[in-house]
N, C-alpha and C positions, 0 to 999 in steps of 0.2 A: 877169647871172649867174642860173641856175637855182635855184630852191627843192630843198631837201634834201628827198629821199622817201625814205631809207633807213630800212624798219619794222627792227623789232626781235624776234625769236621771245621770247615769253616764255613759262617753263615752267609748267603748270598748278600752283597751288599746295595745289588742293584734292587731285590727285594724280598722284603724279609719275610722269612719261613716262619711258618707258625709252630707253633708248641710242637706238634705231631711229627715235622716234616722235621723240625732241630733233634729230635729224639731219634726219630730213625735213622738219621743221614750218622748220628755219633755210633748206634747201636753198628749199622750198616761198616762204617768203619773199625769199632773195635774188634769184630767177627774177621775182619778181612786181616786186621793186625794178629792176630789167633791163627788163622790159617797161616799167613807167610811165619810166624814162629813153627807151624807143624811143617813145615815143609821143609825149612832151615835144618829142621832135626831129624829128619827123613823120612818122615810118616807119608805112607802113600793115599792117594785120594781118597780111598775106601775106607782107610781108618780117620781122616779128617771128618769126613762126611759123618763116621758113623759117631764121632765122638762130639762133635759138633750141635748134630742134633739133639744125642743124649742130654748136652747140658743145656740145650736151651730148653726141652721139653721137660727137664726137671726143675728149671725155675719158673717156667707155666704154669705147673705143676704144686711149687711150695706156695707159690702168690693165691693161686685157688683155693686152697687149705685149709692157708691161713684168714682168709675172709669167710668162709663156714663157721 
């Protein structure tokens, strides 16, 4: 069984981040917890990169679409 690498965004407490910066910083970290899972399983940078982008470029993608 794998070890848990799922980080956690925490908001700065000295001061607090706005809607935008809370959003990125989780988005920012779940991307990072996605990569050390590919890498735990052995996928080399080129296939992270390349499958990485694929899915974020297809939920740009459905979001767009679906507002048409």
């Amino acid at each position: 069984m794998s070890k848990k690498i799922t980080t956690e965004y925490k908001q700065s407490t000295e001061k607090k981040d706005d809607e935008f910066d809370l959003l990125q910083g989780r988005m920012s970290y779940s991307i990072l917890d996605v990569i050390e899972h590919m890498i735990s399983c052995g996928m080399s940078e080129e296939e992270i990169m390349k499958l990485i982008l694929r899915d974020v470029q297809q939920i740009v993608d459905i979001h767009f679409e679906e507002e048409s």
